[in-house]
PyMOL Python script that loads the backbone (N, CA, C, O; Angstrom):
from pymol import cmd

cmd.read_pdbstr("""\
ATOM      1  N   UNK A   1     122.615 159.002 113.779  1.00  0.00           N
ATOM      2  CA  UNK A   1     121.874 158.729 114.997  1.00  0.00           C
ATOM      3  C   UNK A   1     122.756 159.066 116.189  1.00  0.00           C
ATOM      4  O   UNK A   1     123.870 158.587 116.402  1.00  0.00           O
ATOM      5  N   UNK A   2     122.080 159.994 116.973  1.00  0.00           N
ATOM      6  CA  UNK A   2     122.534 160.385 118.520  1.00  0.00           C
ATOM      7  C   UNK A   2     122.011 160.274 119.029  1.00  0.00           C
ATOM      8  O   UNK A   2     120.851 160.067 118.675  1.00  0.00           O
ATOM      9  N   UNK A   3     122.392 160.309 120.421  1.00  0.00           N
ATOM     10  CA  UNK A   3     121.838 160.666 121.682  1.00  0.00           C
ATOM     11  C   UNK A   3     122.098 161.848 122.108  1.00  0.00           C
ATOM     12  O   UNK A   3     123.178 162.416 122.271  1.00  0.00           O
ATOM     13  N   UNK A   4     120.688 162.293 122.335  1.00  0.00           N
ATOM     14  CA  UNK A   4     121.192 164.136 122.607  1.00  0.00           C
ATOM     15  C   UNK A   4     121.795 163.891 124.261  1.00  0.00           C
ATOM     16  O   UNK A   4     121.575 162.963 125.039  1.00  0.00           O
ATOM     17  N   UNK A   5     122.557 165.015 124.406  1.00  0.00           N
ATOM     18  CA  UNK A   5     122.873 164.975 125.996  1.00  0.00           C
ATOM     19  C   UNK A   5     122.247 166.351 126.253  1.00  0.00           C
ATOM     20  O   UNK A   5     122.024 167.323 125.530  1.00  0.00           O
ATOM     21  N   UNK A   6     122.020 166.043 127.709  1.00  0.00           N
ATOM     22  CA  UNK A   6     121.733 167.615 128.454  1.00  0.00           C
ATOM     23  C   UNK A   6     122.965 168.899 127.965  1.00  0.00           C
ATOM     24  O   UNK A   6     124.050 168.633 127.448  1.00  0.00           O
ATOM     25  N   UNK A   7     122.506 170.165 128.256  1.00  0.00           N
ATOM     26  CA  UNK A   7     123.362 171.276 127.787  1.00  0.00           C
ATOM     27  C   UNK A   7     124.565 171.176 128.464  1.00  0.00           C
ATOM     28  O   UNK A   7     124.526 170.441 129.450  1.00  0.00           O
ATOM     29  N   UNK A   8     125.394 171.594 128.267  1.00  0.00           N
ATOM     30  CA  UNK A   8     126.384 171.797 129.267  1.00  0.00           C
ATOM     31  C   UNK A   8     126.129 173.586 129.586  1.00  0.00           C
ATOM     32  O   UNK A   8     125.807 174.473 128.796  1.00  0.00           O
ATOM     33  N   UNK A   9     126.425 173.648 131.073  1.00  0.00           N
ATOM     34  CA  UNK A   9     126.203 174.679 131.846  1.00  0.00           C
ATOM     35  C   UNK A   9     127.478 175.538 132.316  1.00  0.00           C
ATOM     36  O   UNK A   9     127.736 176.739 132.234  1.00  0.00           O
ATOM     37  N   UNK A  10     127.973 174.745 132.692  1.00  0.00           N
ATOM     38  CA  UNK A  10     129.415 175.000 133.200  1.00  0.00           C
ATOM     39  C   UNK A  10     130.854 174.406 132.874  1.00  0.00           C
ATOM     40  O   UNK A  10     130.986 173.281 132.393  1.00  0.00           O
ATOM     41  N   UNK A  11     131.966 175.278 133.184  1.00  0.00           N
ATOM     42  CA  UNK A  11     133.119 174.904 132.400  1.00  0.00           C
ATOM     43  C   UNK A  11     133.042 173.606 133.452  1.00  0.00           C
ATOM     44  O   UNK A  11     132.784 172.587 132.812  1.00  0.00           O
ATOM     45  N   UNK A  12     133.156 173.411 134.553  1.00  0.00           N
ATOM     46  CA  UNK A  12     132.845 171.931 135.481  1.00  0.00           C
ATOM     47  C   UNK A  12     132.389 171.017 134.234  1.00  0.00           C
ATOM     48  O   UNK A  12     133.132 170.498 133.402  1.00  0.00           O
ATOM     49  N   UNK A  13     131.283 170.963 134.293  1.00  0.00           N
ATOM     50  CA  UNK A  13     130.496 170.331 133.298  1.00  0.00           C
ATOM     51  C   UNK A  13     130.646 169.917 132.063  1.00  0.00           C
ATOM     52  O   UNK A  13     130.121 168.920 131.567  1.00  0.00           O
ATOM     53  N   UNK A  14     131.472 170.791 131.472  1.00  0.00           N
ATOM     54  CA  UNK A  14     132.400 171.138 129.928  1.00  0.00           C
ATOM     55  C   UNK A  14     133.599 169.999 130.501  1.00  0.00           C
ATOM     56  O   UNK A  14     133.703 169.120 129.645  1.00  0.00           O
ATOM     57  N   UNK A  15     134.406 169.776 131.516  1.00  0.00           N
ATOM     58  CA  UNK A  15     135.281 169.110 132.005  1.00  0.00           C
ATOM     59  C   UNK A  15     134.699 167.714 131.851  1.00  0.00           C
ATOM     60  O   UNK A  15     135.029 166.875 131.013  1.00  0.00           O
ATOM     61  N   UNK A  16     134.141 167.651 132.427  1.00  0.00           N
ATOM     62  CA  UNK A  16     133.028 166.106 132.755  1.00  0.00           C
ATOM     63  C   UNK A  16     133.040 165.469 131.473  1.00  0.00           C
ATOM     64  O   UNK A  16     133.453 164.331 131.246  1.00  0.00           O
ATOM     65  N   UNK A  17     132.440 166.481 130.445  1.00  0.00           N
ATOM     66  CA  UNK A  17     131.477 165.877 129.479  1.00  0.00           C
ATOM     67  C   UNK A  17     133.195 165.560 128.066  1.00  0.00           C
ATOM     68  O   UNK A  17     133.296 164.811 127.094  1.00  0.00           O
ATOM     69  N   UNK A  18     134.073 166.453 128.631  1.00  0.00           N
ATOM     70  CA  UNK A  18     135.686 165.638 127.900  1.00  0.00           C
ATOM     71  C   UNK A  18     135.778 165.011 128.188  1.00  0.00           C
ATOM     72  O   UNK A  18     135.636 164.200 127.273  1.00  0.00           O
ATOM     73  N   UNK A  19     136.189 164.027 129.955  1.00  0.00           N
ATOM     74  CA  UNK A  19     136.197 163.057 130.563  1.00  0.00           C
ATOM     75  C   UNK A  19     135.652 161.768 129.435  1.00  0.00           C
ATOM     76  O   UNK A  19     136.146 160.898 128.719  1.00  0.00           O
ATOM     77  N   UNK A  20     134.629 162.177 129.731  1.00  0.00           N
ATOM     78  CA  UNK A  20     133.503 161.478 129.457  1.00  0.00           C
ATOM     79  C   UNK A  20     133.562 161.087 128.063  1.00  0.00           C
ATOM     80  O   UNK A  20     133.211 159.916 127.919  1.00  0.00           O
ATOM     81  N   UNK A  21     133.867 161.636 127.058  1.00  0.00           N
ATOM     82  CA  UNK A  21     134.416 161.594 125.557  1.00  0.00           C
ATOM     83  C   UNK A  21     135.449 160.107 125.810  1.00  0.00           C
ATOM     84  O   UNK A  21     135.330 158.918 125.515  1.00  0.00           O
ATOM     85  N   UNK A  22     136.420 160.893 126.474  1.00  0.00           N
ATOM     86  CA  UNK A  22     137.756 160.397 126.252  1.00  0.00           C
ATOM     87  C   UNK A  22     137.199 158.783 126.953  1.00  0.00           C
ATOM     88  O   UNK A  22     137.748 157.818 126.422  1.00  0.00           O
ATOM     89  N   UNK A  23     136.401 158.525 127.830  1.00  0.00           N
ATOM     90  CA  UNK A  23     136.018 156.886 127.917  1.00  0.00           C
ATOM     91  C   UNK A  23     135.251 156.345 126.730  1.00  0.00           C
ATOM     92  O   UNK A  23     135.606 155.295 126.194  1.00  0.00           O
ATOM     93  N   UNK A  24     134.547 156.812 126.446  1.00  0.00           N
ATOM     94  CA  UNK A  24     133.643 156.725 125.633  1.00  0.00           C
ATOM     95  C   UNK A  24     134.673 156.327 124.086  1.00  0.00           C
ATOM     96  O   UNK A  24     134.414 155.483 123.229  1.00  0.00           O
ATOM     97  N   UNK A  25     135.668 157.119 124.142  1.00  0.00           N
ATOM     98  CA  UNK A  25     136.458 156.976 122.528  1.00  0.00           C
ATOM     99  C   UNK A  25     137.462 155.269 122.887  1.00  0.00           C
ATOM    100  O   UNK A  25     137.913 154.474 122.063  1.00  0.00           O
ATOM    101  N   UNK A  26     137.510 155.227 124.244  1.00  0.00           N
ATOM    102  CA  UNK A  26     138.037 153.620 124.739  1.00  0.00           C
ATOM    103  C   UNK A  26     137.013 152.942 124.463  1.00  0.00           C
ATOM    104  O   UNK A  26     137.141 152.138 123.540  1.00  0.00           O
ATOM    105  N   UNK A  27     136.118 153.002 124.926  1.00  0.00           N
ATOM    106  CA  UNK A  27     134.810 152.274 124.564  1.00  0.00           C
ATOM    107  C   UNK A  27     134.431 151.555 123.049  1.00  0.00           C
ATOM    108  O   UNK A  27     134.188 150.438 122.591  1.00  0.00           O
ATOM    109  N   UNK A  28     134.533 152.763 122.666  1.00  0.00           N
ATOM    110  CA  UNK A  28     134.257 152.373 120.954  1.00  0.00           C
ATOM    111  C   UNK A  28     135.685 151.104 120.408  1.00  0.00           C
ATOM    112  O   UNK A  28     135.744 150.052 119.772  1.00  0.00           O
ATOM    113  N   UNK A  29     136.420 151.815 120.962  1.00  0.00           N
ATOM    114  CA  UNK A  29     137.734 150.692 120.531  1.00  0.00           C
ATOM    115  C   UNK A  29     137.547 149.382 121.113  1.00  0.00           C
ATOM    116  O   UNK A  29     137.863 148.461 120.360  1.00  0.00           O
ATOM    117  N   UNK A  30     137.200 149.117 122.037  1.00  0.00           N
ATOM    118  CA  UNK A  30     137.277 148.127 122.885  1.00  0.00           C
ATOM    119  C   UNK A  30     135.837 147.352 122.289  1.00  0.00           C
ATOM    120  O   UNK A  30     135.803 146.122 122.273  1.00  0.00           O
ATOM    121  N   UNK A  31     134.816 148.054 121.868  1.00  0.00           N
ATOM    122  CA  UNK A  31     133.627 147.421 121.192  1.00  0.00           C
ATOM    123  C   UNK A  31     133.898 147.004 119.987  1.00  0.00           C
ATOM    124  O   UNK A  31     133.491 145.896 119.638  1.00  0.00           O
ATOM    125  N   UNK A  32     134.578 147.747 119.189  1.00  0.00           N
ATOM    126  CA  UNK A  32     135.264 147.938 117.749  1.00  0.00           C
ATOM    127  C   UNK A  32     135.668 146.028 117.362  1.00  0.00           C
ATOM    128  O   UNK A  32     135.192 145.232 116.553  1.00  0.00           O
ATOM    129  N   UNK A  33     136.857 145.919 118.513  1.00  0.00           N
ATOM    130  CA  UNK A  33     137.398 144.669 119.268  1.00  0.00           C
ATOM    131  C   UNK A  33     137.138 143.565 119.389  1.00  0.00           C
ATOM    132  O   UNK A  33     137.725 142.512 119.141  1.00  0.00           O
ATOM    133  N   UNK A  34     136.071 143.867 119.850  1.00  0.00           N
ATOM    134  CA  UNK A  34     135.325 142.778 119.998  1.00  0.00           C
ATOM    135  C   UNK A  34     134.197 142.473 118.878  1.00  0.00           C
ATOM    136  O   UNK A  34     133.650 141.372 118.939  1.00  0.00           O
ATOM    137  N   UNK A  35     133.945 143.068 118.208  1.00  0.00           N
ATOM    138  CA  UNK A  35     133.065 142.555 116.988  1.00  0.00           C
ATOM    139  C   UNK A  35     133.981 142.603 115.627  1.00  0.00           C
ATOM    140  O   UNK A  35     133.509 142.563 114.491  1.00  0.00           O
ATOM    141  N   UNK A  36     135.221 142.684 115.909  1.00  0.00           N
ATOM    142  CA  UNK A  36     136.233 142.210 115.027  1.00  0.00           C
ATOM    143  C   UNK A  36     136.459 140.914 115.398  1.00  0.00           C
ATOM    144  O   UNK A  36     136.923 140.142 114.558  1.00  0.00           O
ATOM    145  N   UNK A  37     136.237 140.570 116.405  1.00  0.00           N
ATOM    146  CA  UNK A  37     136.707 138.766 117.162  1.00  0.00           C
ATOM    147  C   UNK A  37     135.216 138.250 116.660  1.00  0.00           C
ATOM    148  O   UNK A  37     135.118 137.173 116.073  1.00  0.00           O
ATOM    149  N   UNK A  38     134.264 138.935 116.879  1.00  0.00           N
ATOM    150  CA  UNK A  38     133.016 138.008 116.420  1.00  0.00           C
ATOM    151  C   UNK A  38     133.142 137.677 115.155  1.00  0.00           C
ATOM    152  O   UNK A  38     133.144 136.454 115.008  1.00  0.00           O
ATOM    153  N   UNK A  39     133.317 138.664 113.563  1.00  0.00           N
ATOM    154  CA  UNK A  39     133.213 138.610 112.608  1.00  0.00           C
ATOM    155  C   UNK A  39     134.417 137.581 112.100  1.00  0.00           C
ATOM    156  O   UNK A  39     134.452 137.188 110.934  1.00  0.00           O
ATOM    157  N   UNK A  40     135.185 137.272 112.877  1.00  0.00           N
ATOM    158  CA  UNK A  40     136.674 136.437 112.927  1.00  0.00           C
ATOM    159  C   UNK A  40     135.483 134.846 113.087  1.00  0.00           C
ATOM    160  O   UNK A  40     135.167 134.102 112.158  1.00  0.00           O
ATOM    161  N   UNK A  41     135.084 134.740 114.427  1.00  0.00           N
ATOM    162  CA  UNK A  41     134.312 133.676 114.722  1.00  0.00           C
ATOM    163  C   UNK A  41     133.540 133.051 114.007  1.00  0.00           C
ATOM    164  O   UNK A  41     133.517 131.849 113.745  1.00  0.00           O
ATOM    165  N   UNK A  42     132.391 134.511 113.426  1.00  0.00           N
ATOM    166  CA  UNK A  42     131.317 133.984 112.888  1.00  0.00           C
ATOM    167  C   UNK A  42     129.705 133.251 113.033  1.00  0.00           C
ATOM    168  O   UNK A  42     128.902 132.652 112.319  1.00  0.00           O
ATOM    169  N   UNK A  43     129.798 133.598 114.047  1.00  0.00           N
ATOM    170  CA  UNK A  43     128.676 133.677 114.735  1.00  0.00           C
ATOM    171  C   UNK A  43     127.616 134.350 114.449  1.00  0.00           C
ATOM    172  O   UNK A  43     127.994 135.521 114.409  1.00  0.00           O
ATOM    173  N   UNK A  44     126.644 134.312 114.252  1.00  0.00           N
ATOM    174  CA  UNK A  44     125.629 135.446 113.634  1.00  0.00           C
ATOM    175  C   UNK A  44     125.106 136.528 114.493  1.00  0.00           C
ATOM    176  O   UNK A  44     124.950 137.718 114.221  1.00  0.00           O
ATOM    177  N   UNK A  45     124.735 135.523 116.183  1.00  0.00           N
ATOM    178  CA  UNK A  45     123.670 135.720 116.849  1.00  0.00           C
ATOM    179  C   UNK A  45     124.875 136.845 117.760  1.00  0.00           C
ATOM    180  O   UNK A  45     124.619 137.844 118.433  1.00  0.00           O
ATOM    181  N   UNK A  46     126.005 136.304 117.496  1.00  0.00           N
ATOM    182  CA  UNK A  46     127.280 137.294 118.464  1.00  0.00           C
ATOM    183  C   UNK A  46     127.377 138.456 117.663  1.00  0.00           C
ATOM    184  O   UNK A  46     127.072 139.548 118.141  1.00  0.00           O
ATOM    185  N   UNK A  47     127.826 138.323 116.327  1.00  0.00           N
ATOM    186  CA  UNK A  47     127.911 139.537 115.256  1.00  0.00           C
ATOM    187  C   UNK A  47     126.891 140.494 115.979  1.00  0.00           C
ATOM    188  O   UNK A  47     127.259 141.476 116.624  1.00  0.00           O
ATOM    189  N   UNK A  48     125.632 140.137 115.823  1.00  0.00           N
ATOM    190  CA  UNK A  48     124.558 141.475 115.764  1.00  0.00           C
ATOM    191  C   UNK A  48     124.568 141.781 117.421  1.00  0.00           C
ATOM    192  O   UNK A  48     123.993 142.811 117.772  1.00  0.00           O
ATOM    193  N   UNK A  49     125.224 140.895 118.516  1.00  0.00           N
ATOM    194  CA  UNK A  49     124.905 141.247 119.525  1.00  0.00           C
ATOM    195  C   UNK A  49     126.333 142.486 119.935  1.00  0.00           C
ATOM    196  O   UNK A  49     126.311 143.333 120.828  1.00  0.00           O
ATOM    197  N   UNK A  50     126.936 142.336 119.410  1.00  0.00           N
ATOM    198  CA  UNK A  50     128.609 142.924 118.871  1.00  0.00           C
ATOM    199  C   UNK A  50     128.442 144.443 118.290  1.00  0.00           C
ATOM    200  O   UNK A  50     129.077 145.459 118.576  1.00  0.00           O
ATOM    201  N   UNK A  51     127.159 144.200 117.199  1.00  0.00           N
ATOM    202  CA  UNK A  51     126.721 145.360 116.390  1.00  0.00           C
ATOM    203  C   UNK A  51     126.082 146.248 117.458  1.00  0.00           C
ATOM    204  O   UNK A  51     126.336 147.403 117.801  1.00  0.00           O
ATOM    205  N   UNK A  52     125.399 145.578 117.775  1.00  0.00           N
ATOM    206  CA  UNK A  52     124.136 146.819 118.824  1.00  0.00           C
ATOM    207  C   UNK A  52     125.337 147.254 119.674  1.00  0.00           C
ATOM    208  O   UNK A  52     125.848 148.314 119.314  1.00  0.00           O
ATOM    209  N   UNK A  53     125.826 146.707 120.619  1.00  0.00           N
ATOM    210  CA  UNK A  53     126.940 147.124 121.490  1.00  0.00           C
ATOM    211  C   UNK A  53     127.299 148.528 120.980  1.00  0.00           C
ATOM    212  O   UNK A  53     126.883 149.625 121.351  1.00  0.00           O
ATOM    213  N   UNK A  54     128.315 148.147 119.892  1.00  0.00           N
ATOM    214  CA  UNK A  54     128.949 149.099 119.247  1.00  0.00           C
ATOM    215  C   UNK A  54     128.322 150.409 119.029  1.00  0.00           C
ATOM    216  O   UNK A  54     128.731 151.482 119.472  1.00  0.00           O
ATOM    217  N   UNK A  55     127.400 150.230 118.379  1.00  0.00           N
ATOM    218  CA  UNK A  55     126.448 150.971 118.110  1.00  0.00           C
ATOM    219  C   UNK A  55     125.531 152.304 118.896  1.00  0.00           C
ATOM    220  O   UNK A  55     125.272 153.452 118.537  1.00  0.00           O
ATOM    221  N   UNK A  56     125.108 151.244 120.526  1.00  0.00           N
ATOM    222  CA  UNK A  56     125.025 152.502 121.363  1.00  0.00           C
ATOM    223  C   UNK A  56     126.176 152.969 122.365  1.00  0.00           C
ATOM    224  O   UNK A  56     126.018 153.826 123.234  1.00  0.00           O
ATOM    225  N   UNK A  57     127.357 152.276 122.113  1.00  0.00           N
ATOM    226  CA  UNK A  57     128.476 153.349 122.369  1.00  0.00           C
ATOM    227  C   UNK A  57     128.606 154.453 121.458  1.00  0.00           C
ATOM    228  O   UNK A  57     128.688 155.630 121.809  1.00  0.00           O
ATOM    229  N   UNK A  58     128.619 154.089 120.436  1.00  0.00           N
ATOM    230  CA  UNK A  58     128.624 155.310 119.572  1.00  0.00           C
ATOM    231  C   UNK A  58     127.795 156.255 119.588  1.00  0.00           C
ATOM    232  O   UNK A  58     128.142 157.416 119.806  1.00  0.00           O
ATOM    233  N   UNK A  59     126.665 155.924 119.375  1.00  0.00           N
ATOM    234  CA  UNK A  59     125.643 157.025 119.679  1.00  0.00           C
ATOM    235  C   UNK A  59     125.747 158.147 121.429  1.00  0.00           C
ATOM    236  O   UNK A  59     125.523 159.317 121.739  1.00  0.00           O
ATOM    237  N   UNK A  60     126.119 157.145 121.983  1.00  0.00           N
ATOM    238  CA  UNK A  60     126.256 158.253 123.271  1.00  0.00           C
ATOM    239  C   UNK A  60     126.950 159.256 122.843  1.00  0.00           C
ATOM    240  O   UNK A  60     126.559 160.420 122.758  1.00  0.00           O
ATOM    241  N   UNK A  61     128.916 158.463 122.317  1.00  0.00           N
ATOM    242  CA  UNK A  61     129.868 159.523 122.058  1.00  0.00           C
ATOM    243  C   UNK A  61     129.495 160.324 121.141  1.00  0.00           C
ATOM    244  O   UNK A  61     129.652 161.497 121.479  1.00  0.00           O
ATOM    245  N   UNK A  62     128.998 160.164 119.958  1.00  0.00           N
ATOM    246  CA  UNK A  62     128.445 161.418 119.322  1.00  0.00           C
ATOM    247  C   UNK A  62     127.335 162.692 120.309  1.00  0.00           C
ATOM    248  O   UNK A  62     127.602 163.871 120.539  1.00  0.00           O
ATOM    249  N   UNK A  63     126.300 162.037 120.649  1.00  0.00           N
ATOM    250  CA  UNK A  63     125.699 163.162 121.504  1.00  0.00           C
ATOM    251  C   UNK A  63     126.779 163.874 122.344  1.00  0.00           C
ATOM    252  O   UNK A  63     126.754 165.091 122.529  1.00  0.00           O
ATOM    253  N   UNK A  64     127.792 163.004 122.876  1.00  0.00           N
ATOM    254  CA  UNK A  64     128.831 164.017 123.868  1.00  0.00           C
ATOM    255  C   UNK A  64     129.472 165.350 123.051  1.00  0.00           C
ATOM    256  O   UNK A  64     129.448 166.568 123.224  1.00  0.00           O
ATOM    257  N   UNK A  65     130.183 164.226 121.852  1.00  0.00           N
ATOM    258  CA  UNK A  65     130.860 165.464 121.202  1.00  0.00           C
ATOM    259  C   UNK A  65     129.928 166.629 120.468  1.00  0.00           C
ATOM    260  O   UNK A  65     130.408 167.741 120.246  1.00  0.00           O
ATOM    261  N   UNK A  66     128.615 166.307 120.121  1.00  0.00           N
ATOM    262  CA  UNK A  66     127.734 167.467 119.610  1.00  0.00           C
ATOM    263  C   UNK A  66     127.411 168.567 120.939  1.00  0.00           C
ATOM    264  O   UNK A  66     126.878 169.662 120.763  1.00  0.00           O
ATOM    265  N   UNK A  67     127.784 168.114 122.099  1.00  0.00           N
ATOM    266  CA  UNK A  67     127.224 169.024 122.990  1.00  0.00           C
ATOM    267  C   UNK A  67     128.420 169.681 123.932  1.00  0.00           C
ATOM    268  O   UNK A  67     128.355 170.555 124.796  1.00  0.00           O
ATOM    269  N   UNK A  68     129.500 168.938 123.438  1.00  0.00           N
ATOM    270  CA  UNK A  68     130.799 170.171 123.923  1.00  0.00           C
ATOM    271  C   UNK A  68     131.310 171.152 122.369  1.00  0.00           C
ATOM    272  O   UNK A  68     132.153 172.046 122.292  1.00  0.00           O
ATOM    273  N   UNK A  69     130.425 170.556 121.266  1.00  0.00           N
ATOM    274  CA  UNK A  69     130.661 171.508 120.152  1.00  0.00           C
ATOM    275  C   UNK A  69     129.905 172.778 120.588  1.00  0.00           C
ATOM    276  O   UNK A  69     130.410 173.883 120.786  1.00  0.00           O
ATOM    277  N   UNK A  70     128.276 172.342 120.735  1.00  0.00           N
ATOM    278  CA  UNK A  70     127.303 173.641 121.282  1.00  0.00           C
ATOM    279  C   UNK A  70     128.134 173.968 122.087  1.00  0.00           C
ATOM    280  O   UNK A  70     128.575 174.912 121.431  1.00  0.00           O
ATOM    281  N   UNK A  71     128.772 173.973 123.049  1.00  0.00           N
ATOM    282  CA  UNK A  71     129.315 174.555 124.302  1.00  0.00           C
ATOM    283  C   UNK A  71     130.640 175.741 123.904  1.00  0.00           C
ATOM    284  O   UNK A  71     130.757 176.962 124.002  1.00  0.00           O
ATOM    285  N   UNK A  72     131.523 174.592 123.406  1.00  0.00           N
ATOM    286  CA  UNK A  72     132.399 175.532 122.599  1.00  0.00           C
ATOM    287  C   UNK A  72     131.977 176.931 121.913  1.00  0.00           C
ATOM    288  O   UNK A  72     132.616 177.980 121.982  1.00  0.00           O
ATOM    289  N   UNK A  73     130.734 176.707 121.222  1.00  0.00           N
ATOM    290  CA  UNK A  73     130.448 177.658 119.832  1.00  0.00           C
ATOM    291  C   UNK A  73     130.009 178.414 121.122  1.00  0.00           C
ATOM    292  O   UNK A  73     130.985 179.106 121.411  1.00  0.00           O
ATOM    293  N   UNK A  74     129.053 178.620 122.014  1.00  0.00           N
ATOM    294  CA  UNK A  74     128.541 179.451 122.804  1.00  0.00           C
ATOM    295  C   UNK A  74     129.412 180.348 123.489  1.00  0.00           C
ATOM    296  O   UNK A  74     129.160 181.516 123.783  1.00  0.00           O
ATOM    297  N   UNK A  75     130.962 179.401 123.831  1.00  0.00           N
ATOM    298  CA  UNK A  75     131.716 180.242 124.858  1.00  0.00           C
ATOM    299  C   UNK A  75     132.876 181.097 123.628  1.00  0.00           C
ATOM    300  O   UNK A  75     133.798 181.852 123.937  1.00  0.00           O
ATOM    301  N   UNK A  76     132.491 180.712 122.316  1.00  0.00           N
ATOM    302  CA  UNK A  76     133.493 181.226 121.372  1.00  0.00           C
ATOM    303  C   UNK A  76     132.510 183.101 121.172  1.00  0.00           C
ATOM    304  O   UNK A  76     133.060 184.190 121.008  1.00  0.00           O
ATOM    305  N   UNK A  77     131.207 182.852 121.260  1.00  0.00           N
ATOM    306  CA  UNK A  77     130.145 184.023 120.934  1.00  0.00           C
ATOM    307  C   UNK A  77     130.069 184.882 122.215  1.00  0.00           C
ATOM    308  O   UNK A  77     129.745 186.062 122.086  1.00  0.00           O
ATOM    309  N   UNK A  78     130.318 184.430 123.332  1.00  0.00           N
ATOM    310  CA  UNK A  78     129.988 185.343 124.315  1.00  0.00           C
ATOM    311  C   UNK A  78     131.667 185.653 125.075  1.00  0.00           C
ATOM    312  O   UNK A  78     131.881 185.710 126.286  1.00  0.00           O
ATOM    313  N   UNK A  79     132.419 185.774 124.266  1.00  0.00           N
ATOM    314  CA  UNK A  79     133.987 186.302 124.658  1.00  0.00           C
ATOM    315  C   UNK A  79     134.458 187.417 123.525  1.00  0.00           C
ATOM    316  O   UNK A  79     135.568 187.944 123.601  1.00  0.00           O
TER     317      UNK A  79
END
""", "prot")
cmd.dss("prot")
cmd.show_as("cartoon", "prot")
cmd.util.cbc("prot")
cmd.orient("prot")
C-alpha cells in the first residue's frame, strides 16, 4: 500500500521530493518509537492508534520513493 505522489517534473522537484524522503525516513523512526513504547505499555487502544500512525507515514514514504524511482528511470532513458 502507497500513496501515489504527483510526477516529478523537474530536477527542483526531484530535490524536494529527496528532502522529503529523508523526513519522512525520521518519521518512520520516530513512529517506529513510539509504538515500541506502546507495545512496552500495552495499551490496546494506543497500540492501534501507534499502528495507523506508523502506517500512513509509511505509505507516504513509499509513494515518495516510487516516484523519484520513475524519475530516476526517465532521466536514466532520455541521456
Amino acid at each position: 500500500m502507497r500513496d501515489t505522489q504527483p510526477p516529478i517534473t523537474s530536477a527542483a522537484e526531484y530535490h524536494g521530493y529527496q528532502q522529503a524522503y529523508e523526513t519522512m525516513t525520521l518519521l518512520v523512526a520516530e513512529r517506529e518509537q513510539r509504538l515500541f513504547i506502546a507495545l512496552a505499555n500495552g495499551d490496546s487502544k494506543i497500540i492501534e492508534d501507534r499502528r495507523a500512525e506508523l502506517l500512513h507515514v509509511l505509505r507516504r514514504r513509499e509513494g515518495i520513493i516510487d516516484a523519484i524511482k520513475v524519475y530516476e528511470q526517465l532521466q536514466k532513458q532520455s541521456a
